[in-house]
N, C-alpha and C positions, 0 to 999 in steps of 0.2 A: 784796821781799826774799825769799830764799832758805830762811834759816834762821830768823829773827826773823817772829812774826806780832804786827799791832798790833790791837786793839780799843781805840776807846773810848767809856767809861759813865759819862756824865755830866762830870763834871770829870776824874775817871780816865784813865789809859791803862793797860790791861792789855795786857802783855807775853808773851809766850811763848815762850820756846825751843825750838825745834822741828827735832831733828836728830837723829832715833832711829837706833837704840833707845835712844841711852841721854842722847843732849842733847849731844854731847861738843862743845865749841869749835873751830873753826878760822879760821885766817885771814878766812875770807871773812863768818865769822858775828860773829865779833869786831868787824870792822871795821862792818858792819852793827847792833850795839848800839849805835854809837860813833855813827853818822848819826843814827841814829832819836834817839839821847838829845839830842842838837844840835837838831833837828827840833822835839821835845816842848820844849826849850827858848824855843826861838822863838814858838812857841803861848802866848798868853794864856789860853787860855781850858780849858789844862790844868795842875792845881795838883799830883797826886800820881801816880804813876806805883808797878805792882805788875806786878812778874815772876815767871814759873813754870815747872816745865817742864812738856813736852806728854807726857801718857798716865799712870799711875799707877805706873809702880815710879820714873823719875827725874826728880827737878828738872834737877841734869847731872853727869856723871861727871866734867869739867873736859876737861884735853886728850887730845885722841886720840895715845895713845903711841907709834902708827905712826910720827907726825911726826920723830921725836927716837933713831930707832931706827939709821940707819945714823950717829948723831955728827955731822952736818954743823952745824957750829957757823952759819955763816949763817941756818940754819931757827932755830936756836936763839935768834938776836939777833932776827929780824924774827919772832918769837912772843912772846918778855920783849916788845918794843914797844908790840906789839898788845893784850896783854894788858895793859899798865901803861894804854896810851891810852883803852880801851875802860872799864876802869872806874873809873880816875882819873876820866874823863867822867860815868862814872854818881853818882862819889860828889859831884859838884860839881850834879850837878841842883841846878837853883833850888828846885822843892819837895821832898814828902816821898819816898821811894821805901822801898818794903816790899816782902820778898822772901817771897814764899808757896812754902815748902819742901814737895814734894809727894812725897819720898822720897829718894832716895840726892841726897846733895851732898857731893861729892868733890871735894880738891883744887881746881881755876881753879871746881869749879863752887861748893863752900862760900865759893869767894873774889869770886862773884860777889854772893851773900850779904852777905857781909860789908863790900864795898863800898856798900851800902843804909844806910838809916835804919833801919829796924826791920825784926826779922823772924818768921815767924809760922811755926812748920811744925807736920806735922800728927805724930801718935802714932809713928806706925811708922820715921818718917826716920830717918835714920844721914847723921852727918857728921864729917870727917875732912880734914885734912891730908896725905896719904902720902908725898909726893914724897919723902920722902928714905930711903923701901924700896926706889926704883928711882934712886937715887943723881942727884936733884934737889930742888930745894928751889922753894916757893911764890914764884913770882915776881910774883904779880899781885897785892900787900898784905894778901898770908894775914900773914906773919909781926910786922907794925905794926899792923892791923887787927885780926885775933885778940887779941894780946896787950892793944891798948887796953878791950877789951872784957872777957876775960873774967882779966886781969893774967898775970903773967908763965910761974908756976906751971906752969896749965893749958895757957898755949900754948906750954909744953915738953912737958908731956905729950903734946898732942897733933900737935905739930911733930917731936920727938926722938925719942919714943919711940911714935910711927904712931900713938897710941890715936885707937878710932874712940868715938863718944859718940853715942848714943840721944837720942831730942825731949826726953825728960825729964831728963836730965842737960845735955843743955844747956840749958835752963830754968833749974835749978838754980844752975851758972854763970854766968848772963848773956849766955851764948850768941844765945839766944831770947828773946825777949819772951812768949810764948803758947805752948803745944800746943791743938790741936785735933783732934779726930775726925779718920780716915781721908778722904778726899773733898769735906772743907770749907773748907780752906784759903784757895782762892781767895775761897770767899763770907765768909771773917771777914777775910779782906784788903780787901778790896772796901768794906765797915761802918767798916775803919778807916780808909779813903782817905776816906769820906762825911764821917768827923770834921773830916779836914783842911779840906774845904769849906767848912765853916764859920767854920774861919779865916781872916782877912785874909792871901791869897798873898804881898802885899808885905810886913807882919810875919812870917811862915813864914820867907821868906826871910834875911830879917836874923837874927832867931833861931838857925837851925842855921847860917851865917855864923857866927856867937859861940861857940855850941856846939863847932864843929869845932874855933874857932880855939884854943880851950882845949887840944887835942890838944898843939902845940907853943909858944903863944903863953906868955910870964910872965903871969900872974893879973895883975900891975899892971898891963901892957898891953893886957890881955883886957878890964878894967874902964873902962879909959878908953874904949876902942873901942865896948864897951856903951853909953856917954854917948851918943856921937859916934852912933851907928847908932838911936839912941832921936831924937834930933832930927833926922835926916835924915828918919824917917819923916813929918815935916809938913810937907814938900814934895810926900806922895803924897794922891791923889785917897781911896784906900781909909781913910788914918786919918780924915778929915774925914768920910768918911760911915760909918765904925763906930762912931765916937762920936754922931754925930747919930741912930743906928738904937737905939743904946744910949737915950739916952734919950728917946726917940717910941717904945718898947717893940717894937721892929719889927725884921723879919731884914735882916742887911744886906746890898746888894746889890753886892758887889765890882766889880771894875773892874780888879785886878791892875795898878793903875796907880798 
């Protein structure tokens, strides 16, 4: 891959966006997220996935405005696409996925963010919504992913009215999960991916399953589904041996199966 580079530590997959200077998305790197999340899917033997960007001022500025500048509405459709495809797929990851915010996240790049489970950024970031300074709007579930997150309020202010917000105001909001020191990012992403290992993948899964499904699901059908998604787990290989590890006092040894 081009713009995407992959590592992985341990049960981990660290991500990287790699499109300097400033991370910015395009067709080809978009669609390249979209493999690699399909890819890490299909692995057993990887449970949390963490994204960043490459070098020290951006995680990603989002789209390169170049794209969208002569009005050709076809660039316009086949980027909504890509961009819906690409992290629709990240937000549908079977595990955890944490975005280690390494500085500027702007726009597709706050909204790749925001397509994640959790996110970690470090002191000095700044993140923002813009598009609609340059007379567009966040097409890739900035505007239902923001708002779930941090309610509706905030993501007018920062959708309507451009406001851009600091680690620690978005902390404050619910934005973020964590601030941490300048250049640590990745390594407190990393500790939080280690957490997840310890969880049974196949409980992980069903979990944020239910969690999500809360976004639009009625509470009475979200509960039932809980039931249902509780007894399915004992057809998997992992509940029988989390339990058994539970009590023989001893770590358990997953199977993702």
């Amino acid at each position: 891959m081009d713009f995407i580079k992959l590592e992985q530590r341990g049960h981990t997959a660290l991500v990287t966006i790699s499109n300097p200077p400033a991370n910015t998305w395009t067709e080809q790197s978009l669609g390249e997220l979209k493999t690699l999340v399909e890819e890490l899917n299909a692995n057993r033997e990887i449970y949390a996935l963490v994204i960043t960007g490459e070098g020290e001022k951006f995680f990603s500025a989002g789209a390169d405005l170049k794209l969208f500048s002569d009005g050709d509405k076809a660039v316009a459709v086949t980027m909504a696409r890509r961009f819906g495809q690409a992290f629709e797929t990240l937000s549908a990851f079977r595990g955890v996925s944490i975005a280690a915010i390494n500085g500027y996240a702007m726009g597709g790049g706050l909204e790749v963010a925001l397509a994640c489970d959790l996110r970690i950024a470090e002191q000095q970031a700044q993140m923002a919504l813009p598009e609609a300074t340059v007379g567009l709007l966040p097409c890739a579930g900035g505007t239902q992913n923001l708002t779930a997150l941090v309610g509706e309020g905030w993501a007018k202010r920062m959708i309507l009215c451009g406001e851009r917000i600091g680690a620690e105001q978005a902390q404050r909001i619910g934005l973020v999960e964590q601030v941490v020191d300048t250049g640590s990012v990745v390594e407190h992403a990393l500790k939080l991916a280690e957490k997840v290992g310890r969880q049974s993948p196949v409980a992980v899964t069903a979990c944020k399953t239910l969690i999500q499904a809360g976004r639009s699901m009625p509470r009475s059908q979200a509960l039932g589904l809980e039931r249902e998604l509780f007894v399915d787990l004992f057809d998997s290989e992992d509940q029988k041996e989390g339990v058994q590890a539970f009590l023989e006092k001893r770590a358990a040894q997953w199977k993702n199966q």
